[in-house]
C-alpha positions in Angstrom: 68.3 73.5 125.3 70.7 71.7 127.3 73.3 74.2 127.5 74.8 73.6 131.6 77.3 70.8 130.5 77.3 67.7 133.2 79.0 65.4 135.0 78.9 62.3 132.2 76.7 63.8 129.8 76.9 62.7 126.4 77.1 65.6 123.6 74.7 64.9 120.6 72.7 66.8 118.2 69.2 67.3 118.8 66.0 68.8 117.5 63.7 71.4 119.2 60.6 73.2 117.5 61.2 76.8 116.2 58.1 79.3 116.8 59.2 81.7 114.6 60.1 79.4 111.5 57.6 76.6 112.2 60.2 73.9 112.0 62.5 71.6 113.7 66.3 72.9 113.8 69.4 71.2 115.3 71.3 71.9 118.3 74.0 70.7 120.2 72.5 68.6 123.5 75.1 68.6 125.8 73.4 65.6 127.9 71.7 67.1 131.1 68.7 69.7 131.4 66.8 71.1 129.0 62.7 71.1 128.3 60.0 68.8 127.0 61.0 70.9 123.3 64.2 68.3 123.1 64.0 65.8 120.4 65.9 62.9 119.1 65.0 63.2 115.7 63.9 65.8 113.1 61.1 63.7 112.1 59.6 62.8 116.1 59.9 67.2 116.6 57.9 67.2 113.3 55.5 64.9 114.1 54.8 66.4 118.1 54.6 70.0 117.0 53.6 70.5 113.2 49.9 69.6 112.8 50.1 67.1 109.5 47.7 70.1 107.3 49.7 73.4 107.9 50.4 75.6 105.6 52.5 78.9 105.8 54.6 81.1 104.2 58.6 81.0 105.1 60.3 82.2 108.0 56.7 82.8 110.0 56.2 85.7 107.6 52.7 86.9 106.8 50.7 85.6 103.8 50.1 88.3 101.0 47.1 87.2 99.8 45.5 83.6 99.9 43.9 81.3 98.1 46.1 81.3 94.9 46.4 78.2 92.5 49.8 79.7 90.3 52.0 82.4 91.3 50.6 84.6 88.8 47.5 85.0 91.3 50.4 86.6 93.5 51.3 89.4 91.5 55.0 90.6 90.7 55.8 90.3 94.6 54.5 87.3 95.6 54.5 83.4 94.9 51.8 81.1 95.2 52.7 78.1 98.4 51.2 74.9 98.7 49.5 73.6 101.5 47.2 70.5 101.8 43.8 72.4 102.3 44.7 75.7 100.4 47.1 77.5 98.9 48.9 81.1 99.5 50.6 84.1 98.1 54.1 84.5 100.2 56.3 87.1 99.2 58.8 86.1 97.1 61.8 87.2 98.2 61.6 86.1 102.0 60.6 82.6 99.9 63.6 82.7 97.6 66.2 83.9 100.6 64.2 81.1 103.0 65.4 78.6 100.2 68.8 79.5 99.4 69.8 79.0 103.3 68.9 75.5 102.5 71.8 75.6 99.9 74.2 77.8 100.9 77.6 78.8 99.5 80.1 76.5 100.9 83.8 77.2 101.2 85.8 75.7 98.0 86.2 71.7 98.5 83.2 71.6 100.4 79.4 70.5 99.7 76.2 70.9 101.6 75.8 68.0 104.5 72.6 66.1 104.6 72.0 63.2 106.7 69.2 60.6 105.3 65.7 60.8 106.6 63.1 58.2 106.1 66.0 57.5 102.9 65.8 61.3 101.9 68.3 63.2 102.2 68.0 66.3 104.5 69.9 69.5 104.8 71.1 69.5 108.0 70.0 73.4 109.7 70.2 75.3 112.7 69.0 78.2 113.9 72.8 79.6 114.1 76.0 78.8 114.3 75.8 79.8 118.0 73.7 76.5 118.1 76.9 74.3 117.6 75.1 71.9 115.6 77.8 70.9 112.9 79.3 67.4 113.6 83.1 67.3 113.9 84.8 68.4 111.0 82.1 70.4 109.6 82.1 73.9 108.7 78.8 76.2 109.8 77.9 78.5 107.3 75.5 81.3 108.4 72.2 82.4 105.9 69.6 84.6 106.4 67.3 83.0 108.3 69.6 79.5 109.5 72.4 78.0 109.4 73.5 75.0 107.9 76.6 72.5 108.0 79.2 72.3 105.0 81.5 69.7 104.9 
């Protein structure tokens, strides 16, 4: 990930694709080295590694049950996730906790950051705080399954 720092290398915040999640998280480039998983943007990791039709349940886990057309279909455990072919039962509270990291609790004063993409605004999230993906000023707040910038 670009962790040896250089001679001249520019820090920035880059993307790289997450096996485990199935999504692109943020990191701190440091300018020199690094693999082909290394991207400027959110969106260009997106595009290279997510086929355009997949559907999965949250943090990689396992589907409970699939198809499914409402949660009810799930059961008490479960909630129903929409995909673009089909849907599936994911267990709802890996779903609800995979959510909430997207929003977490930031210190008093302080509110989510989200940077614009495509003119949506995006929760900006790492894999952890490790990751030193926070811009300046920032404060990285650590969830269950990522972490995300507060500021």
């Amino acid at each position: 990930m670009g962790k040896t720092p250089c001679k001249g290398g520019k820090k920035e915040i880059r993307y790289h694709f997450d096996e485990k999640s199935f999504m692109p998280l943020s990191f701190e480039y440091t300018g020199c080295g690094g693999n082909k998983n290394n991207f400027k943007s959110e969106g260009e990791c997106r595009i290279v590694c997510t086929a355009y039709d997949y559907t999965g349940c949250p943090a990689g886990s396992e589907p409970l049950k699939s198809p499914c057309e409402t949660d009810k279909d799930c059961g008490p455990k479960g909630v129903c996730q929409y995909g673009n072919h089909f849907n599936m039962c994911c267990d709802k509270q890996i779903t609800a906790k995979f959510n909430a990291d997207f929003e977490p609790k930031c210190p008093k004063g302080k509110k989510v950051l989200k940077i614009e993409v495509g003119g949506i605004p995006s929760t900006v999230v790492g894999k952890s705080c490790k990751s030193k993906f926070c811009p300046t000023g920032a404060t990285c707040v650590e969830g269950t399954y990522f972490a995300t910038c507060c500021k």
